[in-house]
C-alpha positions, -999 to 999 in steps of 0.1 A, spaced: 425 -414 -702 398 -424 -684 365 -398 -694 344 -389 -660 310 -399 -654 289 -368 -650 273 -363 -617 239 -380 -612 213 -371 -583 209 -406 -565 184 -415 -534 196 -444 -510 172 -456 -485 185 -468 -453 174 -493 -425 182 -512 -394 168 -531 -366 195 -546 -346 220 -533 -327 207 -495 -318 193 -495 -349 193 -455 -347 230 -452 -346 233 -478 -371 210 -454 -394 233 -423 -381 268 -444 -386 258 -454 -419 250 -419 -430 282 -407 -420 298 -437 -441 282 -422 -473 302 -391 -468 335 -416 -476 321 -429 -509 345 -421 -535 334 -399 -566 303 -390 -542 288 -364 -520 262 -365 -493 237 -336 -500 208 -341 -481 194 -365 -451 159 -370 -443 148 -376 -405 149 -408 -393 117 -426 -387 105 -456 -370 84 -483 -386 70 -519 -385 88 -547 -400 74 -556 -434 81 -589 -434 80 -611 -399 66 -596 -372 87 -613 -350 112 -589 -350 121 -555 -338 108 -520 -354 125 -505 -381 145 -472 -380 143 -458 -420 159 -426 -437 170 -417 -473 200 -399 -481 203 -375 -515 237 -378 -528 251 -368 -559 278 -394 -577 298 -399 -601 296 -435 -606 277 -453 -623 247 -477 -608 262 -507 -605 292 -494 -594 276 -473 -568 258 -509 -559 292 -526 -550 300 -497 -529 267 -495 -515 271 -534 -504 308 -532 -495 301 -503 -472 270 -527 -458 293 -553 -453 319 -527 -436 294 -523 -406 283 -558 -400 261 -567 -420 263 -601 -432 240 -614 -464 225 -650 -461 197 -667 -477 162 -665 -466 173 -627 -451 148 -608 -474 124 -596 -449 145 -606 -417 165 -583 -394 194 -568 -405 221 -545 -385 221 -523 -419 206 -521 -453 210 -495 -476 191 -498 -513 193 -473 -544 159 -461 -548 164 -435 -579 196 -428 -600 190 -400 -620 160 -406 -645 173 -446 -651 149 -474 -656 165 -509 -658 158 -541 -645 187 -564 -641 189 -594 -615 212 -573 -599 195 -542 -598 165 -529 -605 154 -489 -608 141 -471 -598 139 -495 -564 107 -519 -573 88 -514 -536 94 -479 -538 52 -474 -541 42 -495 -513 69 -479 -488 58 -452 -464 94 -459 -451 105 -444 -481 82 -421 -494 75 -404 -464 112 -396 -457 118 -389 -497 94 -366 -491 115 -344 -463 147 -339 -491 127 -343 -524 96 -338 -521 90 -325 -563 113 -358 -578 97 -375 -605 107 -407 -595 111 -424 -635 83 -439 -644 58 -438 -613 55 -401 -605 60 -372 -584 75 -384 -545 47 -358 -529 19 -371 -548 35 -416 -546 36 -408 -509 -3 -387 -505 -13 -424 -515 2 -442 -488 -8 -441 -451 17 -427 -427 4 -438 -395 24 -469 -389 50 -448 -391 69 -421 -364 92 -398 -370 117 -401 -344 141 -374 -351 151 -343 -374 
């Protein structure tokens, strides 16, 4: 018998540039709702941003999505990345800062710290992201985010204005 993995609060932060990147934000959303062992609680606004790594390349549309799962990390990882590859996104080297159709990253799981070459929580650039913080802040705005601090307080550090909110 295979013993159940107790649900676990988890916070995935989502991006695009390419192709529409606001129904790419919107269609991937929806996709989270088809995750096995996991359900979709709560969706931040979607907001617009500069790239942080080329300039050369279109503006950023960024939410974060609350979900609550059963699997474990790495599991919900390969699901994360299958359901990336699922709407077009295709990995290659040197893509780290470049433009990407989708990209969705675990930023918290629960209260786990770890740092594996795999996977690292919570996310690593989650304290120099007003993509992230900033929409964090419109579903989970008290989450002590392990080992860093409160998402209200991480994000009253950052500056917002390089970034716009461009819908509910």
């Amino acid at each position: 018998m295979v013993k159940k993995q107790h649900w676990q609060p988890a916070y995935i932060g989502l991006g695009s540039n390419l192709d529409d990147p606001e129904t790419q934000v919107r269609g991937a959303l929806e996709s989270l709702r088809g995750l096995s062992c996991t359900q979709l609680v709560a969706v931040s606004g979607l907001y617009q941003t500069p790239p942080m790594g080329p300039q050369d390349q279109p503006d950023y549309v960024n939410a974060v999505a609350g979900l609550l799962t059963q699997q474990p990390p790495e599991e919900l990882l390969l699901s994360l990345q299958s359901l990336e590859r699922s709407l077009g996104r295709v990995r290659s080297e040197g893509d780290r800062w470049g433009p990407r159709v989708i990209d969705l990253d675990i930023l918290v799981y629960g209260k786990v710290q770890q740092s594996s070459p795999g996977l690292s929580l919570p996310h690593p650039g989650i304290l120099e992201r007003n993509f992230v913080l900033f929409p964090l802040c419109d579903i989970a705005p008290s989450l002590l985010v392990p080992g860093q601090g409160v998402v209200i307080e991480l994000a009253n550090r950052l500056e917002g204005k390089a970034l716009q909110r461009i819908a509910a």
